[in-house]
N, C-alpha and C positions, 0 to 999 in steps of 0.2 A: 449389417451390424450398425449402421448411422443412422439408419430410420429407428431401429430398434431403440438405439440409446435416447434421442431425439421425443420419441412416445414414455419411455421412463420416466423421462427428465420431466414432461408434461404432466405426464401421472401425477408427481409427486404435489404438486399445486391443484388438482383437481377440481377441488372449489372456488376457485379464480374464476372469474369472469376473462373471457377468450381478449386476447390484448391482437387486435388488427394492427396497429402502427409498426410495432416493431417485430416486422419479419427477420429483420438479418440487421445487423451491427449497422452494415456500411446500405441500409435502404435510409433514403434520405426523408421518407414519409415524414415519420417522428420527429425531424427537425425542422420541418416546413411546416407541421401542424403546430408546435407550438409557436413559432417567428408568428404564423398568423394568428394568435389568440391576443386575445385583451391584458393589457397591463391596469387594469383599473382594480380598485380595491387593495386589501391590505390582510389577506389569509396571511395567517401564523401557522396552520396545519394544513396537511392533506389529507384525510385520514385514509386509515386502510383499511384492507377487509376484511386480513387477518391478525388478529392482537398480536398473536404467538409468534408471526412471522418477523417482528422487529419494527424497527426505523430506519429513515435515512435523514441523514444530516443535512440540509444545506445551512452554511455557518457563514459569519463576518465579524468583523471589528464595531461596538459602538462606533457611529457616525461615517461606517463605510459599507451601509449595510442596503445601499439602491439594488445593485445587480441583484441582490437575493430577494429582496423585494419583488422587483419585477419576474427574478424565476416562478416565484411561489404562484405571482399573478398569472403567469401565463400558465403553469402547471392548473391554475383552480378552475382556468377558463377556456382551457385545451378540450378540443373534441378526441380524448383519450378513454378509455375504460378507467374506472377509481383501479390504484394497484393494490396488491397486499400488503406491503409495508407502507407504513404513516409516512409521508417526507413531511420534515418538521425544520423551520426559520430558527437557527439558533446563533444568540448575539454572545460575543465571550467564550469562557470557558465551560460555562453550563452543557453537561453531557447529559441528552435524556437517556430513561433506562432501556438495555435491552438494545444500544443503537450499533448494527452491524457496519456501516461506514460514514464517512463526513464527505463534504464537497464544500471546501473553502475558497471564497472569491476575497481574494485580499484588493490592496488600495494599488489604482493603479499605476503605472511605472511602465516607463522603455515605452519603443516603437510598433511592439506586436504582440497576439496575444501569448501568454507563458502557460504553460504545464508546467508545475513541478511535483515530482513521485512523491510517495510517503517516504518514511524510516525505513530503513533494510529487516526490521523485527517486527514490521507487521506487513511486508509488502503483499499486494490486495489485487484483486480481480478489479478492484476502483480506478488503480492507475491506467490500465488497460480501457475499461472503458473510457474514460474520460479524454484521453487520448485521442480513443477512434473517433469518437464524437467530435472531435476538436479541431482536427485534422479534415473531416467531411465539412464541416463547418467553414473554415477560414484559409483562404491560399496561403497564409506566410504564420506557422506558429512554429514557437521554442519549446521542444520539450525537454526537460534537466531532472537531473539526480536532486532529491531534498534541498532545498535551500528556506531557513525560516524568514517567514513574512507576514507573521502576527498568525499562522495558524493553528487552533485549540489545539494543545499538547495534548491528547488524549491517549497516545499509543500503552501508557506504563497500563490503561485498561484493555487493552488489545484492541483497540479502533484504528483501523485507519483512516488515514484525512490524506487529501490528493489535494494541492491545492492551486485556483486558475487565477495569472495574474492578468487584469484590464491591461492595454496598452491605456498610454496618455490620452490619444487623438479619441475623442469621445464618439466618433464612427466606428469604435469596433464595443463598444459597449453594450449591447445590444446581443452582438452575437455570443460574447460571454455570458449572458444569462441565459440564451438559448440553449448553449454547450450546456450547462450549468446545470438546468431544468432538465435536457433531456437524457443528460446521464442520471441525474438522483432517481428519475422515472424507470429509467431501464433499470438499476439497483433496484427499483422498490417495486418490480415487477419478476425479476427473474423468483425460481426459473418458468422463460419467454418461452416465445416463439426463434427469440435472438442468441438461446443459450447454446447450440450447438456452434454456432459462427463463433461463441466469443468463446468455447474451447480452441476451437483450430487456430484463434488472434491469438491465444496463450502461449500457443508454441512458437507463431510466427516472433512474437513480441520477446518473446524470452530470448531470441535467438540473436535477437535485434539490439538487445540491452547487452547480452554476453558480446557482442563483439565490440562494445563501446569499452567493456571491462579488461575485454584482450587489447584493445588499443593502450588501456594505462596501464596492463600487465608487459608489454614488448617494450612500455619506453621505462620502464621499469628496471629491465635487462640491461639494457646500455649496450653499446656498441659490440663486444661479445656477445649478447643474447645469452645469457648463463642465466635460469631460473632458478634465484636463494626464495627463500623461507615464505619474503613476504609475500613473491609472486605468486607461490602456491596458495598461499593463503588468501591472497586478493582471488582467485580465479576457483579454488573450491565455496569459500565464501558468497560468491556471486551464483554459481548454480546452486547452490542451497538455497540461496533467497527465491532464484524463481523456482524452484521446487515450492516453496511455501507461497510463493503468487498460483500456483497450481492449487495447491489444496485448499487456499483461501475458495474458490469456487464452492467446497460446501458450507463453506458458512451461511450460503446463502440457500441452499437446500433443505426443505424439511426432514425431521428425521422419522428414523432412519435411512440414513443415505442408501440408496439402492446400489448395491454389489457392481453391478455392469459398470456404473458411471464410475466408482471409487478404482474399479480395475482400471477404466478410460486412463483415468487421471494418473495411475501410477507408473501405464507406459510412459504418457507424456513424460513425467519426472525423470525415467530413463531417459528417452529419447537424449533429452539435451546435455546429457552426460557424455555425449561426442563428443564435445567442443572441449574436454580436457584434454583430450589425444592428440586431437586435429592441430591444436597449434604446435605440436612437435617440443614441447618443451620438459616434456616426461614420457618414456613410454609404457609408466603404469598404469592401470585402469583405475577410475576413480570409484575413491572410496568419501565417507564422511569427513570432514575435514577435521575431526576432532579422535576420529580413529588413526588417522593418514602420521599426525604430527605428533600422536603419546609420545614421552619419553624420550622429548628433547629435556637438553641439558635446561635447567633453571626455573621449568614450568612448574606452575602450584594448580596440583589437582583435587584442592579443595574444591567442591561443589555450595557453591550460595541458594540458600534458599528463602524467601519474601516470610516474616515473622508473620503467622496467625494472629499475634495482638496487635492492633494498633498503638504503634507509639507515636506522640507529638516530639520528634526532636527533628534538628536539622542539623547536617554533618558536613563542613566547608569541604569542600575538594583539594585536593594537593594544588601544591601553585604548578605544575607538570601539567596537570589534569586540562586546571581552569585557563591556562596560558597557552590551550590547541587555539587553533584557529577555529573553530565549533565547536568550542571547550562544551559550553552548555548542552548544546545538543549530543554533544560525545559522552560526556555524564549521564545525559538522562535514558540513555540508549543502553549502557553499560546495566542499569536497574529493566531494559525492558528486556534484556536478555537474559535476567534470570527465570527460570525455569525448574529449578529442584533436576537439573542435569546436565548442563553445560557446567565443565569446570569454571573456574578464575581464569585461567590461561584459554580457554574455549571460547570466554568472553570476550575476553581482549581483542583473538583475535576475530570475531564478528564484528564488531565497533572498528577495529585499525582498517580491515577490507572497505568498511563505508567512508568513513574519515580520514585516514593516512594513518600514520605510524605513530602511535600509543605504547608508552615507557609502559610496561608491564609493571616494573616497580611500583610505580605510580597509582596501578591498578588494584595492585596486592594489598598497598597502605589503603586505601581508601574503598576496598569492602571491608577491612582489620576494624576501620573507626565504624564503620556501618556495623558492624557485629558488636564493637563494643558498646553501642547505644541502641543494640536491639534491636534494629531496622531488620538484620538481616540475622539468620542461621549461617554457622559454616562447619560441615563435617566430611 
């Protein structure tokens, strides 16, 4: 069945030029081939091979834009195969078209190198990579939940951005653009020779994140251990996000997705549907978190949907909103989980699981003013 899926997954890139470097995720080839390449020159593209296949980002801040620099140089100068997707130098918030994920190197900061995840509304087969790559890479790294540090907000277009922060001590600078380089490479190649390893890292990794979520789900509980509302909701919340880090996988797939791999992927999604049982805190089986929690008292199941017109206005947030601690980022998470199928109340609670605990009132007022100016639908 693994060889099979394996030759599928290969099929589907056919006209790819055969990529030697990256046999498997955790083969350190690919990141010794480019440490050894040249930093000299100044590419802004890598181009691809196939149009249709997409981009990949690597992104910075004007004036913090070395590391990406030198990724793109060692990427132009690497003894690699050209991939199919273009990897493209982008400064700001400029999104080119068509760009299936970002890789931001922000300014650097602290003692070691940082990973930090995307948003919970686009979580991405990117964090995963970038990770493993990070991790082979450097003995001492942080990897964290979202935290912003100037990277291009680009999720409200369904991009995800993963973004790696420099340590201070300009000895690890270096190995950030390698990271850096050899993950946008492996994006802008799958699917590899390395895609069957970075399913089986999907499940390992998922399993890895949910028990970080059961950790702030049990101190949640408190001393009783009694699991209320929000527990449920932080911990169906969380397997739903990596179920959607699962199917991010074929965004990177031509289409149509081959049957064998799409079933692959829907075990998985199961699979990690254990860990609602396992902690012993319900003995329901798990359902959708939006099915699980209808028909509690004060939820509005009005349904928001993104207006076909564009309108130019802006709509201030409740001072509830704007006064979280990731007000801004909680805001703009609440618009990337619209969908034309998550209610208001479904919303909520997607953004409270990522961010903490979100006044639903708060929520209600402020898609009210977004319909009243035409941003959004609500029926």
């Amino acid at each position: 069945m693994r060889a099979v899926l394996i030759v599928a997954v290969l099929l589907q890139f056919g006209q790819r030029p055969p990529l030697a470097p990256a046999e498997t995720l955790l083969e350190p080839k690919l990141l010794s081939t480019i440490e050894r390449a040249s930093v000299e020159g100044k590419p802004g593209v890598i181009p691809g091979t196939d149009v249709k296949a997409g981009e990949v980002a690597l992104a910075c801040r004007a004036g913090h834009c070395e590391a990406v620099e030198w990724a793109m140089n060692k990427l132009a100068t690497a003894d690699v195969a050209r991939p199919a997707r273009t990897v493209r130098m982008v400064v700001g918030e400029s999104l080119p078209p068509n760009t299936k994920a970002g890789v931001f190197i922000a300014e650097s900061q602290g003692q070691n190198v940082q990973v930090l995840r995307g948003l919970w509304s686009t979580a991405s087969v990117a964090d995963e990579v970038v990770e493993l790559f990070g991790r082979h890479a450097v003995k001492t790294i942080q990897v964290r939940a979202y935290e912003y540090v100037g990277q291009p907000e680009w999720e409200d277009e369904g991009i995800p951005v993963v973004a790696i922060v420099p340590p201070a001590d300009p000895s690890g600078f270096e190995r950030v653009s390698v990271i850096a380089a050899a993950s946008a490479y492996f994006l802008a190649t799958l699917p590899n020779a390395g895609a069957e390893s970075l399913l089986s890292h999907l499940t390992v990794g998922a399993h890895a994140r949910l028990a970080e979520d059961g950790r702030r789900a049990v101190a949640m509980m408190g001393n009783q251990q009694r699991a209320g509302g929000d527990v449920l909701v932080l911990l169906g919340q969380a397997i739903e996000r990596e179920q959607r880090r699962m199917r991010s996988f074929e965004r990177f797939m031509p289409t149509p997705v081959d049957p064998m791999l799409r079933s692959r992927i829907a075990e998985m999604e199961k699979s990690i549907t254990t860990v609602w049982s396992s902690l012993g805190i319900t003995s329901s089986p798990f359902v959708p978190a939006a099915e699980r929690l209808r028909g509690r008292a004060g939820e509005d199941r009005r349904v928001p949907a993104l207006s076909t017109v564009r309108v130019d206005a802006r709509v201030t947030p409740p001072p509830a909103l704007a006064a979280l601690p990731n007000g801004r980022q909680a805001v703009n998470e609440l618009l990337n989980f619209i969908d034309g199928k998550r209610s208001i109340s479904d919303i909520r609670d997607a953004v409270a699981a990522e961010f903490g605990s979100i006044p639903l009132p708060a929520v209600v007022d402020y898609f009210q003013a977004l319909a009243n100016a035409r941003i959004i639908s609500l029926r």
